[in-house]
C-alpha positions as CSV (number, residue, x, y, z in Angstrom):
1,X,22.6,-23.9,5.3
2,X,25.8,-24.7,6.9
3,X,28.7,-24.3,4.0
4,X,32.7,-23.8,3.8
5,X,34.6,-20.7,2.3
6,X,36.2,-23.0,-0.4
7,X,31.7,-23.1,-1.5
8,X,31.8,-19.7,-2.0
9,X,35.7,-18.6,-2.8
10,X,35.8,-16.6,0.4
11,X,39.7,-16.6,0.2
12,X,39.3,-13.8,-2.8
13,X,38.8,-11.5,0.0
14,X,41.1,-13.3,2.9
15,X,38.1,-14.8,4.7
16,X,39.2,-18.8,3.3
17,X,39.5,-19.9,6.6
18,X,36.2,-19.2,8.1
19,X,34.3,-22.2,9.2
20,X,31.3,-20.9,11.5
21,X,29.3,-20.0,8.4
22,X,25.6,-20.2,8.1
23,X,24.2,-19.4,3.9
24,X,20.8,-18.0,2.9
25,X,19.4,-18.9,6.1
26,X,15.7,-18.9,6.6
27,X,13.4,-15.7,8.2
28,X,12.6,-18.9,10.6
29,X,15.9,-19.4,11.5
30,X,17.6,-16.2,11.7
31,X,14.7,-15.1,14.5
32,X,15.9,-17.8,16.9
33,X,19.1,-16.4,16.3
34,X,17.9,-12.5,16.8
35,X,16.9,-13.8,20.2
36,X,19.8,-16.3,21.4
37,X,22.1,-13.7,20.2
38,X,20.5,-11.1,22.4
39,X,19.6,-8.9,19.1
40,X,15.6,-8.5,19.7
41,X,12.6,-10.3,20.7
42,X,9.5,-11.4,18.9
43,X,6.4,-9.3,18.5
44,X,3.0,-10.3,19.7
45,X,2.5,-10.6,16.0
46,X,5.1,-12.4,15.2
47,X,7.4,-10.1,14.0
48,X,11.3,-10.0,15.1
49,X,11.8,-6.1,17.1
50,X,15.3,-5.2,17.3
51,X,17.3,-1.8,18.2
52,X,20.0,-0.6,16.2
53,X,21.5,2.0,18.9
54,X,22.3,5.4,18.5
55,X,22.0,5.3,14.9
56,X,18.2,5.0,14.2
57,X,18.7,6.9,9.9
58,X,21.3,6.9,7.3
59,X,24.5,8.3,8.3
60,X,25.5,10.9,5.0
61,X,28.4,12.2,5.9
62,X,30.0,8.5,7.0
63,X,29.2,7.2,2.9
64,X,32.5,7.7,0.5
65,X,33.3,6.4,-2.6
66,X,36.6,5.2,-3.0
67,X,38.5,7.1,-5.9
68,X,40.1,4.8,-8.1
69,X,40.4,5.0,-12.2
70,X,37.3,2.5,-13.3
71,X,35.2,4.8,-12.4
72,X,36.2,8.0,-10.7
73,X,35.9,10.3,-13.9
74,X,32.1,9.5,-14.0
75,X,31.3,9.8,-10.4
76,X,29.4,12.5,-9.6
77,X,31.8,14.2,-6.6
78,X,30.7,16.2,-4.0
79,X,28.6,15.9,-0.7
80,X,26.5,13.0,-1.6
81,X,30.0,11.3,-3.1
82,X,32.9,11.8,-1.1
83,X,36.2,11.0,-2.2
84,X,37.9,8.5,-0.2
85,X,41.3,7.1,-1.2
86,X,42.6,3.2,-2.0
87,X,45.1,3.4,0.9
88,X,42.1,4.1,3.9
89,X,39.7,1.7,1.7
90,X,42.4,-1.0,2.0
91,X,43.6,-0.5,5.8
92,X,39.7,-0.4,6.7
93,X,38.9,-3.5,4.8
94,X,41.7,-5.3,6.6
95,X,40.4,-4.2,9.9
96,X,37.2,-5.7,9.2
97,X,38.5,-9.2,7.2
98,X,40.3,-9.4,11.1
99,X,37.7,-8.7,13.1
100,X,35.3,-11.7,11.1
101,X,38.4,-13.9,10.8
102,X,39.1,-13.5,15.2
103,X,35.2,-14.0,15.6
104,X,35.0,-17.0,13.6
105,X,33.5,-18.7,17.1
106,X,30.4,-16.6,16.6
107,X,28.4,-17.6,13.6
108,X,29.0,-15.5,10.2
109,X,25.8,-15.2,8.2
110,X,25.9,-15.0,4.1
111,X,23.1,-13.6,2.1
112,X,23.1,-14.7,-1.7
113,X,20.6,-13.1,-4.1
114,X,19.6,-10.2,-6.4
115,X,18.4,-6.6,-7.1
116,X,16.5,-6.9,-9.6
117,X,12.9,-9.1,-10.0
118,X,14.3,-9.2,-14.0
119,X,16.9,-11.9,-14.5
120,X,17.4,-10.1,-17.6
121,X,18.7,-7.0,-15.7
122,X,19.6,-8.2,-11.9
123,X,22.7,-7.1,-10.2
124,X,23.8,-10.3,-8.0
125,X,24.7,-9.3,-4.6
126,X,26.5,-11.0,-2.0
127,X,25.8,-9.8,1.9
128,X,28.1,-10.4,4.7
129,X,27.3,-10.4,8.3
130,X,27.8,-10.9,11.6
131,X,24.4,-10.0,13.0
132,X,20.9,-12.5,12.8
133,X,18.9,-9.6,12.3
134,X,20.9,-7.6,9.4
135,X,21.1,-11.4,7.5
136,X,17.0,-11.3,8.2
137,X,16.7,-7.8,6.7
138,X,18.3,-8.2,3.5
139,X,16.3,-11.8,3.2
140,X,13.4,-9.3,3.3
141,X,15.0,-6.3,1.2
142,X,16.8,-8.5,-1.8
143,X,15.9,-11.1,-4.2
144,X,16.7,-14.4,-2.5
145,X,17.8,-17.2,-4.7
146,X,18.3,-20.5,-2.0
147,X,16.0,-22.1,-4.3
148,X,18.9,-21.5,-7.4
149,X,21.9,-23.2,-5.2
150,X,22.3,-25.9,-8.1
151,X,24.2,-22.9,-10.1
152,X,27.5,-21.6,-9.6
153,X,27.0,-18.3,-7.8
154,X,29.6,-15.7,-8.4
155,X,28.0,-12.1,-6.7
156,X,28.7,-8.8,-8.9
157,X,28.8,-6.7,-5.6
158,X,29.5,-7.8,-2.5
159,X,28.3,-6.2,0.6
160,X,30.3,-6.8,4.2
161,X,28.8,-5.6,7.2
162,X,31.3,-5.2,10.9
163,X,28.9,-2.6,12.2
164,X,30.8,-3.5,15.7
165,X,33.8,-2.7,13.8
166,X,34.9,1.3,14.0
167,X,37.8,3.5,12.9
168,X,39.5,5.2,16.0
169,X,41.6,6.7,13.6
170,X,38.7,8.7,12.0
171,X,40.4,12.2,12.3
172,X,44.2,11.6,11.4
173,X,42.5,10.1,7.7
174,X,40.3,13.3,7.0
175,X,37.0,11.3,7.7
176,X,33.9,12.5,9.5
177,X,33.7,10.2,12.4
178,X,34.5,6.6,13.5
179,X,31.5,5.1,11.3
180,X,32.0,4.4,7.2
181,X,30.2,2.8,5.1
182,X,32.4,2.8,1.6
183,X,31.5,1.4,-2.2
184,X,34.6,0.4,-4.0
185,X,32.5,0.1,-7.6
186,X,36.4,-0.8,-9.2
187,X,36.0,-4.3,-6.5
188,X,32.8,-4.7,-6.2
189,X,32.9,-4.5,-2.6
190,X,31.0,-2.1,0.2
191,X,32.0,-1.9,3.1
192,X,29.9,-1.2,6.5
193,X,31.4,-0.3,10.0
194,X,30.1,1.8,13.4
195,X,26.6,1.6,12.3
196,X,23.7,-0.7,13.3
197,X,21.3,0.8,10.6
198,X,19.8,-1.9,7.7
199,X,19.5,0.9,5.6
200,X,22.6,1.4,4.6
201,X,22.8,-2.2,2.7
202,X,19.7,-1.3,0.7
203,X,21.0,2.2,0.1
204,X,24.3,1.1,-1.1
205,X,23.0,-1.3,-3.5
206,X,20.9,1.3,-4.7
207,X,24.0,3.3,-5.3
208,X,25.4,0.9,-6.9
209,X,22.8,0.3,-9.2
210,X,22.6,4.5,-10.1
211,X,25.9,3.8,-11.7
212,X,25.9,0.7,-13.2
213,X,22.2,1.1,-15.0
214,X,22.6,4.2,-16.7
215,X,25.9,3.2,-18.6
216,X,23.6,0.2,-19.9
217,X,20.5,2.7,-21.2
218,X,18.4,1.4,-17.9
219,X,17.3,4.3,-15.7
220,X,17.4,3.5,-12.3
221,X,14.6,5.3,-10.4
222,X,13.5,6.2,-6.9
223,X,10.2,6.0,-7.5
224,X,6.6,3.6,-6.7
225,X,5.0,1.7,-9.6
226,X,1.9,-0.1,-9.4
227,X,-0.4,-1.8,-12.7
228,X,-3.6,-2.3,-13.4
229,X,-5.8,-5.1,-12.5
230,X,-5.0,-6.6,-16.5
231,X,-1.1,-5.6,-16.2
232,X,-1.6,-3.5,-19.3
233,X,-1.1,0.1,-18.2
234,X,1.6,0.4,-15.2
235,X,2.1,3.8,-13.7
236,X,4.9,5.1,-11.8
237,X,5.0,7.9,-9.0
238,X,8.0,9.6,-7.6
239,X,7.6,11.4,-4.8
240,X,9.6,12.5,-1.4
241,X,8.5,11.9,1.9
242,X,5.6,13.5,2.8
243,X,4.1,13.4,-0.2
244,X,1.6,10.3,0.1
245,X,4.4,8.3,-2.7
246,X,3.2,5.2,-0.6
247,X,0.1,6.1,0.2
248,X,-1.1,6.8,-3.3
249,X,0.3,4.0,-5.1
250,X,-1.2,1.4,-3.3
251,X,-4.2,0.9,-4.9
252,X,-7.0,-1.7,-3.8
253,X,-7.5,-1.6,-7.7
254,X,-4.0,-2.0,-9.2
255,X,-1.7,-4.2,-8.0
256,X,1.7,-3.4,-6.2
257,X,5.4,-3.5,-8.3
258,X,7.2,-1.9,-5.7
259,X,7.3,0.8,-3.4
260,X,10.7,2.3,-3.6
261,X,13.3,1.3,-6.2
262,X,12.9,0.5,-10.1
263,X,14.5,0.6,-13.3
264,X,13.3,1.0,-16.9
265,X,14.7,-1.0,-19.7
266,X,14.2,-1.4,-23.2
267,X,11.5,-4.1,-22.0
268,X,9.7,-1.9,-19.6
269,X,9.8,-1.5,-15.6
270,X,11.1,-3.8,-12.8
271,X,11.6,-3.4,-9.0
272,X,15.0,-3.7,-7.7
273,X,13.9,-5.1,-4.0
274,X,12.3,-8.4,-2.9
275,X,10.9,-6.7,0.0
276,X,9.4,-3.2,1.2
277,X,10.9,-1.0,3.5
278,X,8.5,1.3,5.5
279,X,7.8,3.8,8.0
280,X,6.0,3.3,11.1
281,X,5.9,6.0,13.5
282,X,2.2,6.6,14.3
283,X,0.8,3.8,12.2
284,X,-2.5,3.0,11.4
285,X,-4.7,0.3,11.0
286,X,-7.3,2.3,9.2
287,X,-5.5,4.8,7.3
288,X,-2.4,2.6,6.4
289,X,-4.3,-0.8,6.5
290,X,-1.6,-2.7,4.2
291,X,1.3,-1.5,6.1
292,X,-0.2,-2.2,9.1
293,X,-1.2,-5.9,7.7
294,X,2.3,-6.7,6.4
295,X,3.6,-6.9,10.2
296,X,3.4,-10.2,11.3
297,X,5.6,-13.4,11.2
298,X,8.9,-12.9,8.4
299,X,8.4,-9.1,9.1
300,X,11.8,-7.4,11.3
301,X,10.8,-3.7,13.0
302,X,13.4,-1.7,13.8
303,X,13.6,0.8,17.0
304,X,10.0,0.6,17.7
305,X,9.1,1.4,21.6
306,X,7.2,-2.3,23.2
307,X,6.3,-2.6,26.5
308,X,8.9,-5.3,27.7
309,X,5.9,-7.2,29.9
310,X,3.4,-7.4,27.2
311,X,5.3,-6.8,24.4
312,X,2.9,-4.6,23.0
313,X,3.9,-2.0,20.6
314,X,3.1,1.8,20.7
315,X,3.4,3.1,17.5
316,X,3.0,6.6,18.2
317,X,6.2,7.1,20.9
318,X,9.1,8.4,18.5
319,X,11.6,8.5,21.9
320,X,13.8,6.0,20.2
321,X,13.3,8.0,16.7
322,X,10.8,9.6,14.5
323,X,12.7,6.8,11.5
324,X,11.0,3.7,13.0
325,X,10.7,1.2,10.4
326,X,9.5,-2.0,9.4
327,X,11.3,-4.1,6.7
328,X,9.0,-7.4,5.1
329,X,8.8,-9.4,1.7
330,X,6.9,-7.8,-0.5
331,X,4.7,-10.4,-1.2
332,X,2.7,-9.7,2.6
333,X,1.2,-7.1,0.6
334,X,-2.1,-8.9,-0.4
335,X,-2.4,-6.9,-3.5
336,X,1.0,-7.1,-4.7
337,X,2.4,-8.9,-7.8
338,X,4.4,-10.9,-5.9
339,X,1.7,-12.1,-3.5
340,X,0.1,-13.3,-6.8
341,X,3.2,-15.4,-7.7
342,X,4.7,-13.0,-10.4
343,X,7.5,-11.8,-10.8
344,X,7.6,-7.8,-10.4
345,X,7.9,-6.7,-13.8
346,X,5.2,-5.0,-16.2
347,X,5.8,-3.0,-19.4
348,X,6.6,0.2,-20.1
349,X,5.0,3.1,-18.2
350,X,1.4,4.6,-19.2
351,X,1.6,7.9,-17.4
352,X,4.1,9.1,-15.0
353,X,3.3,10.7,-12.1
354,X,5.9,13.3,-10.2
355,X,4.2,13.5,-6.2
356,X,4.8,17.3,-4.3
357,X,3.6,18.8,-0.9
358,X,3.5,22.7,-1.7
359,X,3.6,24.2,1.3
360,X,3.4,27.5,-0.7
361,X,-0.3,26.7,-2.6
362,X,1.2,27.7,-5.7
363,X,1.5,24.8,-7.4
364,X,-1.8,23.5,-8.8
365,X,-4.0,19.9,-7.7
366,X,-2.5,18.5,-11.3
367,X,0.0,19.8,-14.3
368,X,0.5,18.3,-17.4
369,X,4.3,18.5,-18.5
370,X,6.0,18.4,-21.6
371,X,9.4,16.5,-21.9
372,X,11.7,19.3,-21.2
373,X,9.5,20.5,-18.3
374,X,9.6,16.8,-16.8
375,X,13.7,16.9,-17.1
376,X,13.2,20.7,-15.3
377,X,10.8,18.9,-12.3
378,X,12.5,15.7,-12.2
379,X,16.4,17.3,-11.6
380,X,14.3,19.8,-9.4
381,X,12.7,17.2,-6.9
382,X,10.8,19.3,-5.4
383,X,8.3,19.6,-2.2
384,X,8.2,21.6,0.9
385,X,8.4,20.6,5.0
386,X,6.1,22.1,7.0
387,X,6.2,23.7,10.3
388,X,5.7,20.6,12.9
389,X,7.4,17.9,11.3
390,X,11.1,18.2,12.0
391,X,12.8,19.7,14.9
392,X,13.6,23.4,14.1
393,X,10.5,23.6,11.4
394,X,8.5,26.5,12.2
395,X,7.4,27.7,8.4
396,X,7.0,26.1,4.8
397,X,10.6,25.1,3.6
398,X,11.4,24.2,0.0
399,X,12.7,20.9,-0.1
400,X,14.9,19.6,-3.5
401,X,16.4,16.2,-3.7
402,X,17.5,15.7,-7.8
403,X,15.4,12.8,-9.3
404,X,13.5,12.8,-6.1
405,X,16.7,10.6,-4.5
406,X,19.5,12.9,-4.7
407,X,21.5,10.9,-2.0
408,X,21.8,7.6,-3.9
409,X,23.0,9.4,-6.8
410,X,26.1,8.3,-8.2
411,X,26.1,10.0,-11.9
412,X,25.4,13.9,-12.4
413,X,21.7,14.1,-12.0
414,X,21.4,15.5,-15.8
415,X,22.2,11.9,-16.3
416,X,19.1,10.4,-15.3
417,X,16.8,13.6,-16.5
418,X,18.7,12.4,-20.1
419,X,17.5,9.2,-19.7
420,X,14.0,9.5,-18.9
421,X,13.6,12.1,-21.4
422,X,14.5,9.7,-24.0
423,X,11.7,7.0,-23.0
424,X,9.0,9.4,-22.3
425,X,10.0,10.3,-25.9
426,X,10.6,7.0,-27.1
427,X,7.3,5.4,-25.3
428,X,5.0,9.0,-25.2
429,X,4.5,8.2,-21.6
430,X,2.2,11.7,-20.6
431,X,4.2,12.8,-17.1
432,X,2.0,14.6,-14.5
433,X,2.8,16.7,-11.6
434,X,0.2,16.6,-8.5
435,X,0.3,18.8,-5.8
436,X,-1.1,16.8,-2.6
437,X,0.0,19.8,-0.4
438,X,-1.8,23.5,-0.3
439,X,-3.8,25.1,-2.5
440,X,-5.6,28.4,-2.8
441,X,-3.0,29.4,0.3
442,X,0.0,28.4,2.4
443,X,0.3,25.8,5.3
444,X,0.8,29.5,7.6
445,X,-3.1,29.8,7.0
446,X,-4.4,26.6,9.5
447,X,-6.0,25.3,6.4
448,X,-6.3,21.8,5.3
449,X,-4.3,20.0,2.9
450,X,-5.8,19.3,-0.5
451,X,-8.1,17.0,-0.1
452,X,-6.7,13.1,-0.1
453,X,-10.5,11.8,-2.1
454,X,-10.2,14.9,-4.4
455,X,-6.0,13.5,-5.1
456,X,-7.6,10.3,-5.3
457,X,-9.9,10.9,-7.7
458,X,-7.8,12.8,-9.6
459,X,-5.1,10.2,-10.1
460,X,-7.7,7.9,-11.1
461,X,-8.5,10.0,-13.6
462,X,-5.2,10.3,-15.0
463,X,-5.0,6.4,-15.0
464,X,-8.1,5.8,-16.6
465,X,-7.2,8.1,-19.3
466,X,-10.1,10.7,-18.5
467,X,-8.0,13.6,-18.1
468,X,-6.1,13.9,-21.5
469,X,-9.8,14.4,-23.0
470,X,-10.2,18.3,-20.8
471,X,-8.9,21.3,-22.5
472,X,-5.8,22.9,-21.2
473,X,-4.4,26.5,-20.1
474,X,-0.9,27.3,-19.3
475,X,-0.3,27.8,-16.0
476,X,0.9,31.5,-14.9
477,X,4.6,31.3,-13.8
478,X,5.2,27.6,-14.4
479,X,3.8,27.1,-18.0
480,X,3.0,23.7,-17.3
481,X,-0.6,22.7,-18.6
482,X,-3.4,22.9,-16.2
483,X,-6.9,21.2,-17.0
484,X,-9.7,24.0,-17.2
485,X,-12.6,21.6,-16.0
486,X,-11.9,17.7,-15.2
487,X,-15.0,15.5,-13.9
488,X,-17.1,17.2,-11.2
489,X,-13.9,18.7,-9.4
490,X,-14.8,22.5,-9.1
491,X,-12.8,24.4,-11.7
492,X,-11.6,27.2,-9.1
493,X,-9.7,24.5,-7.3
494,X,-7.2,23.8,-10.8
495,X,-5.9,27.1,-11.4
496,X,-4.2,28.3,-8.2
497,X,-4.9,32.0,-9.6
498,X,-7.9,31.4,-9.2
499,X,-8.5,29.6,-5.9
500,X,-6.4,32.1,-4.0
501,X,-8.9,34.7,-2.2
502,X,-6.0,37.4,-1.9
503,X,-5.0,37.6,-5.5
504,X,-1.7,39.6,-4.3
505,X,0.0,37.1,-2.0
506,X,-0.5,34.4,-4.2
507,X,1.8,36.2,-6.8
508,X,3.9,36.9,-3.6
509,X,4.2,33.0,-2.7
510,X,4.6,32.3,-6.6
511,X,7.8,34.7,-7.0
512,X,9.1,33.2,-3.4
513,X,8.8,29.7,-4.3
514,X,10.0,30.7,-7.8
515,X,13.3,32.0,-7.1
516,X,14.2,29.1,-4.5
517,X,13.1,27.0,-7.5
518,X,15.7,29.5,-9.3
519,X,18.9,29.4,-7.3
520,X,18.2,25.4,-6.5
521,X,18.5,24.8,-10.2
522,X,21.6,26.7,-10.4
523,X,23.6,23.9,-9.0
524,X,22.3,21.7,-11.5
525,X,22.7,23.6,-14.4
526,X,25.6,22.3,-16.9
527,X,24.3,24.6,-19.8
528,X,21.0,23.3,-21.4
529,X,19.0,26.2,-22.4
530,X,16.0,24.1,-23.5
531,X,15.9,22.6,-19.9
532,X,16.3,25.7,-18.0
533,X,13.6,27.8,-20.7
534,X,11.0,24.6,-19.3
535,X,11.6,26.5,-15.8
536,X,9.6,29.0,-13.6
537,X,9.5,32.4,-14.8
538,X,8.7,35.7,-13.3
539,X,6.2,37.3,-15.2
């Protein structure tokens, strides 16, 4: 849809004169632009391929927020928030409000929609662009609203991305590198330059959202959250990578709610994102069937290797990057609640389900937690890399990202922990922690992973309700809950005490693990004794 800048009061921000400008363009539409522009080709199945250069992930150490007095004495500063000042926010954000206002002869694509699938709760976000593809991506990521043009709309964060644009004075203003992406939460403005990746739109919304929720009693979560089959008993699962977050919650028997980002109201659960946002390096058709499915025509890949004659993609080559991605609505999952024509809301958790590859096989196949244990676990974020799957991995290393997102953290993490200690509380939502990595020994022994039909079949259990009928032991260093006999799941396999052979090395990999768990938590602490007594203990 072709529109002026008076439509959208563009001249609040010194782009009024614009007149190239293209709104809330169709999927359709943008891919014949991807490929007159030059930005990708279209898939055998349909699906827009592009190639965002050199920077194929997040860039971390390029993301500031800008330090001004709405907002600054609630930030929570340090590397995932660096400080940046008004004076480099404003001379960067008039270097890019030049470079759109000089390339008005190339086409400047607007994005109008949401974050948030509850009206009730939705942050309305604004996206600026100069590239097809990164319009096409946040059709797919965000709520789009061309079907709400009829009202006003007047966005509560605007995003504008001049990835072409870069700061050659990078070093002289005490900044990382040429690239930025900056949030001025005072504005309501982000700003994107030197990078290519979609990412860092959904991200910064994200970020955006981590600060503004909390301040209005929502958590915001990085988390999956599916429902059963009546929409009566939702469950979510957080969960870092690696940890089958994905994999688990889709369910063939409980619809989808989202795969990545939600928040919890007084009313119960919604997902922030119109759209999913996945990884595709060595995908499956049989052992990731719905991923795999959801790649056809509306979907956009990202730095996937195609042969340029047939156009036929090999899924397995991570020369490009190990981070290839595919971004599509979320309704091309069949068993979505989108894909069923609702909206992607449910009530308030039934169980909650914290997702972690031990590497160590100390932690036990499932854990019941108490409320202060589940703040402990959930500041923690805990799971564990193994040897293989990152350059320079050659043995089991701890992993900890607070609230199981600690980049897209804007608050102090005890924030959130607060938060969803309160509603578990408030709702009694049970919170679970399953191991899906080792157990009865280490990822150094050649042995399996815990079996994915025995995880399976536990988690089933713990949605159906089965599990809180089993008697309960504390476990040894952890003193977390651990069922003494559930279903037909041998009862040597619960108690990691029990399932190691060698006795003394498990208590060796129990006091390791224990004491990373230890000095991790020390940068966390602020003080709370009843969090930090719901700890690991030596014994």
């Amino acid at each position: 849809m072709k529109i002026g800048p008076e439509d959208l009061n563009l001249d609040n921000i010194g782009l009024g004169n614009l007149t190239n400008l293209h709104l809330n363009c169709s999927n359709e539409d943008l891919v014949k632009d991807i490929v007159l522009n030059g930005e990708g080709v279209v898939g055998l199945n349909g699906a827009a391929m592009v190639d965002t250069g050199k920077f194929t992930g997040r860039s971390p150490k390029d993301r500031y927020i800008v330090d001004e007095t709405t907002s600054n004495e609630e930030i929570w500063w340090g590397e995932v928030n660096k400080k940046i000042s008004e004076n480099i926010f404003d001379s960067l954000f008039e270097k890019i409000i030049s470079y759109f206002n000089s390339n008005d002869f190339t086409k400047t694509y607007i994005f109008e929609g949401s974050a948030g699938a509850d009206p009730n709760y939705e942050l309305k976000v604004r996206v600026i662009a100069k590239k097809a593809w990164q319009a096409h991506f946040v059709n797919n990521m965000f709520i789009n609203k061309k079907d709400d043009l009829k009202n006003i709309f007047i966005p509560d964060f605007t995003i504008i991305n001049a990835s072409d644009v870069v700061n050659e004075n990078y070093q002289q203003l005490g900044m990382d590198s040429e690239n930025f992406i900056i949030i001025h939460l005072g504005r309501g403005i982000g700003i994107i330059g030197g990078t290519e990746y979609g990412g860092e739109m959904k991200k910064g919304i994200f970020s955006v959202l981590n600060y503004l929720l909390p301040k209005n009693n929502i958590l915001s979560m990085h988390c999956s959250a599916n429902v059963d089959k009546d929409f009566r008993s939702p469950a979510i699962f957080f969960g870092l990578s690696g940890t089958g977050k994905t994999t688990l919650s889709t369910d063939p028997e409980r619809p989808l709610i989202g795969d990545d980002e939600h928040g919890w109201s007084d009313d119960g659960i919604f997902n922030f994102e119109g759209g999913c946002y996945a990884k595709v390096i060595n995908l499956s058709p049989v052992e990731e069937p719905d991923i795999y499915n959801a790649i056809k025509k509306g979907a956009l890949l990202e730095n996937v290797v195609y042969d340029n004659n047939t156009l036929e993609i090999d899924y397995s080559d991570s020369s490009k990057t190990e981070n290839t991605r595919v971004s599509y609505p979320i309704g091309h999952i069949d068993n979505s609640l989108s894909n069923m024509g609702n909206l992607s809301i449910a009530g308030h958790p039934k169980k909650i389900i914290f997702l972690t590859c031990d590497a160590y096989g100390v932690l036990p196949p499932v854990a019941k937690l108490n409320p202060d244990q589940a703040m402990y676990h959930f500041i923690s974020g805990y799971t564990a890399k193994i040897a293989g799957t990152e350059r320079g991995i050659t043995e089991p290393t701890a992993t900890f990202s607070p609230c199981f997102g600690g980049p897209f953290l804007t608050l102090h993490p005890l924030k959130y922990a607060e938060l969803l200690k309160k509603k578990i509380e408030k709702y009694k939502v049970p919170v679970y922690l399953v191991n899906t990595g080792w157990v009865g020994c280490s990822a150094n022994s050649g042995e399996p992973r815990f079996s994915l039909p025995l995880t399976r079949k536990i988690l089933n259990l713990i949605l159906n309700d089965h599990i809180d009928d089993c008697k309960f032991e504390n476990d040894n260093y952890f003193g977390f809950q651990i069922p003494l006999a559930v279903d037909d799941i041998d009862p040597n396999l619960l108690n990691p005490l029990k399932a190691w052979s060698d006795v003394e090395e498990y208590h060796r990999a129990a006091k390791e693990l224990i004491q990373k768990f230890i000095d991790n938590y020390k940068i966390y602490d602020l003080g709370d004794q009843k969090i930090l007594d719901a700890g690991p203990k030596y014994q």
